[in-house]
C-alpha positions as CSV (number, residue, x, y, z in Angstrom):
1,X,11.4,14.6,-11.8
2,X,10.8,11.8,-9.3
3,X,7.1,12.5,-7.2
4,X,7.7,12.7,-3.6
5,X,5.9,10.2,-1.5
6,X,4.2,11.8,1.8
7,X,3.1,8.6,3.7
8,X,0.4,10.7,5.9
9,X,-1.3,12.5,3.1
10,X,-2.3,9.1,1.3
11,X,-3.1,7.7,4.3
12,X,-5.6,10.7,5.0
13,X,-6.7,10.4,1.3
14,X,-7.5,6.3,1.9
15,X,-9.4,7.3,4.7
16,X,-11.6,9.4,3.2
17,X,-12.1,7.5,0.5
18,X,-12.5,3.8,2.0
19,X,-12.9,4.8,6.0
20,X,-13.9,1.2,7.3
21,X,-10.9,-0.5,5.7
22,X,-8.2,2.2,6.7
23,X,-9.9,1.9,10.1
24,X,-9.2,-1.2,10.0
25,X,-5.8,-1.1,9.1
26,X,-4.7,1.1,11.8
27,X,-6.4,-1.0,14.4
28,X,-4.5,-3.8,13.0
29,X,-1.3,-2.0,13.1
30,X,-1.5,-0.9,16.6
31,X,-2.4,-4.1,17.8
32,X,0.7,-5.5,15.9
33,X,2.9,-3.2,17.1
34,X,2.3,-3.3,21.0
35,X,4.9,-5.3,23.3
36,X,4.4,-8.8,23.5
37,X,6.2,-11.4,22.9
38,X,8.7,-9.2,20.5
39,X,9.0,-6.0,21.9
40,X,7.4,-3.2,20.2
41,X,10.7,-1.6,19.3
42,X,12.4,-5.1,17.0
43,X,9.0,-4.9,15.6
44,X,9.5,-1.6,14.2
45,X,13.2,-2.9,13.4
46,X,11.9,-5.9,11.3
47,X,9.2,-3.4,9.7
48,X,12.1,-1.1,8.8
49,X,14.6,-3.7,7.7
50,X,11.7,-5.3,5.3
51,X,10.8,-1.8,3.9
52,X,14.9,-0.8,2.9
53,X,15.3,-4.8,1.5
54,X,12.7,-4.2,-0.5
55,X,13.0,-0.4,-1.5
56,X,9.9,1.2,-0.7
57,X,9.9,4.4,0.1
58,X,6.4,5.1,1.1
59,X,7.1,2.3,3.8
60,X,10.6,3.6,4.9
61,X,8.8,7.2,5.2
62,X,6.0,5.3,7.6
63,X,8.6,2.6,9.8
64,X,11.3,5.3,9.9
65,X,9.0,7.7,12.5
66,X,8.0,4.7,14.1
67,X,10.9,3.3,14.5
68,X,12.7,6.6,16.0
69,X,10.2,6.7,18.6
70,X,10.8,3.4,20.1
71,X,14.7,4.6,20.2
72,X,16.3,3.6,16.6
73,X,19.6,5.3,15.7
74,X,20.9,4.8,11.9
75,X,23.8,3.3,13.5
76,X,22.4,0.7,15.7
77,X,20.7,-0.1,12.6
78,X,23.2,-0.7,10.9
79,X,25.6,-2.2,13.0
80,X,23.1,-5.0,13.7
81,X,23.1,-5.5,9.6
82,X,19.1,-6.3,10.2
83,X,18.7,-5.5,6.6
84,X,21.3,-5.3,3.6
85,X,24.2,-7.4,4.3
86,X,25.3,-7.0,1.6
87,X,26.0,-3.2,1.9
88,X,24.4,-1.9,-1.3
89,X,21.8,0.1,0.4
90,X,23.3,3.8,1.2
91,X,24.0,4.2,5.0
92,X,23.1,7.8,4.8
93,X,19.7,7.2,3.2
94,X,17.8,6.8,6.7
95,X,19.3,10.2,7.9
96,X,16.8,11.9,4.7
97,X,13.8,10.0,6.5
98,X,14.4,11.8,9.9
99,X,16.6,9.1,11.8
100,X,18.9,10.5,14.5
């Protein structure tokens, strides 16, 4: 049976065991992530599109949220083929992940 990934306990568990360089990394990401010149939103699109071209699932789980909160629907996603244009990746798949 395939282990489930939950993005937000190993992040807690990296923080408790290395604090300064999880800090770290979640200062970076917020800093990366703020409008500027991309908005914040196509950030979280090119996140998202680079985590389902490469099949990780622990980074889908993480850009998906993120993504969803800066206004993503599954099929704006897909109908600006940002990722996959070749079709193989399931269209359904970002629906499991919590995407409207």
């Amino acid at each position: 049976m395939e282990k489930r990934v939950n993005p937000e306990e190993n992040m807690a568990a990296l923080g408790m065991q290395i604090p300064k360089v999880m800090g770290a990394f979640v200062g970076l990401d917020e800093e990366a992530t703020k409008d500027g010149a991309i908005s914040a939103k196509m950030k979280e699109l090119i996140a998202l599109a680079l985590s389902v071209a490469l099949r990780c699932e622990y980074c889908i789980k993480f850009h998906v949220p993120a993504a969803v909160k800066q206004g993503l629907a599954a099929r704006k996603f897909w109908r600006q083929r940002v990722c996959d244009p070749d079709g193989r990746w399931p269209r359904r798949s970002l629906r499991g992940y919590g995407c409207p």
